[in-house]
N, C-alpha and C positions, 0 to 999 in steps of 0.2 A: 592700247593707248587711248587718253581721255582728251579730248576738247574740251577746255574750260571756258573761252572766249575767243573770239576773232575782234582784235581793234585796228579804225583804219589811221597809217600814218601820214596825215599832209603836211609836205613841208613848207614851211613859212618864214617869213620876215617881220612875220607880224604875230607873232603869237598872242601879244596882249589883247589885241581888237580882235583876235578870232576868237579868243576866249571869252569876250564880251558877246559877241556876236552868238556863240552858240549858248550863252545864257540866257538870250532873249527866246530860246527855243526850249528850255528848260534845263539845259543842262548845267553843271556844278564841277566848278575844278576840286579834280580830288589827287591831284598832283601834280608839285611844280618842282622841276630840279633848275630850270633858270633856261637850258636847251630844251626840254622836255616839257609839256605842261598838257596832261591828262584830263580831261571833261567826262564828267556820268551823267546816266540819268538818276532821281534819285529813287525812282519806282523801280528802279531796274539795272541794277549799281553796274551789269556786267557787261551793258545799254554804253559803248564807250567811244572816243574821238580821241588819237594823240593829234598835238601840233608838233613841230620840229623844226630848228632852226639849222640843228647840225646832229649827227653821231656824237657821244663823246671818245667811244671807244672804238669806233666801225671805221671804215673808210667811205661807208656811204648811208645815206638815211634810208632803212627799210619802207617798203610801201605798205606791205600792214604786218601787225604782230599776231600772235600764235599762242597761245598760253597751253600748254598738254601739263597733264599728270607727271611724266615721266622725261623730259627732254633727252636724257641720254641715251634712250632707248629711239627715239623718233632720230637722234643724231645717228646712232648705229644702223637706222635702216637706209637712212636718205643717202649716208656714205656707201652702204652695201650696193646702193642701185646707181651708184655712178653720177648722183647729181652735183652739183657744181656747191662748193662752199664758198661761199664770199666772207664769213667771217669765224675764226674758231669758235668751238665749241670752251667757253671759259665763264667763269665766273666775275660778275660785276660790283663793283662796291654799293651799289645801290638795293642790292637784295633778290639780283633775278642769277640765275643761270640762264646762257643762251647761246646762239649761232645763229648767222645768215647763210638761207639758203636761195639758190635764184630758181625761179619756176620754169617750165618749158617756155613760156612767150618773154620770160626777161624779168620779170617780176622780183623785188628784194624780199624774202620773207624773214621777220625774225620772229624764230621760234624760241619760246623761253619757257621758266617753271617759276616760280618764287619761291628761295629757298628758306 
């Protein structure tokens, strides 16, 4: 299994001024679903910051994301070792496959692929 990126997710009320905010630092939105609104660097695209107002599909907003090679395969293990799933393993209309998993200290991880 491959790590592609680790992005952190802070939730917010305020996503527009945090998006400003992390502009003045260099960063560049390079996606916005309206809940959702993604910032990069642009020297270093994979250099990333989600905001988040809500899940649209979860029950809870992840603390950071997970991008692997293979999701189903990273889903097949974390299930084999007993860890806690907080959100199925399904497919998104926005182009990711994913699932939430919670870490040993409580942590929401969403693990995804783009499919």
């Amino acid at each position: 299994m491959t790590v592609r990126r680790v992005v952190p997710n802070l939730r917010t009320k305020a996503v527009d001024e945090n998006r400003d905010f992390y502009g003045l630092l260099g960063f560049e939105e390079v996606m916005n679903l309206g809940w959702i609104t993604t910032v990069a660097s642009p020297s270093g695209p994979q250099e990333q910051i989600s905001f988040m107002t809500h899940d649209l599909t979860a029950p809870v907003v992840p603390d950071l994301s997970v991008e692997v090679d293979d999701v189903d395969a990273v889903y097949a293990v974390v299930r084999a070792r007993g860890a806690e799933i907080v959100h199925p393993l399904q497919d998104e209309e926005w182009g990711v496959r994913r699932f939430f998993v919670r870490d040993p200290d409580g942590r929401v991880v969403n693990v995804l692929s783009h499919r």
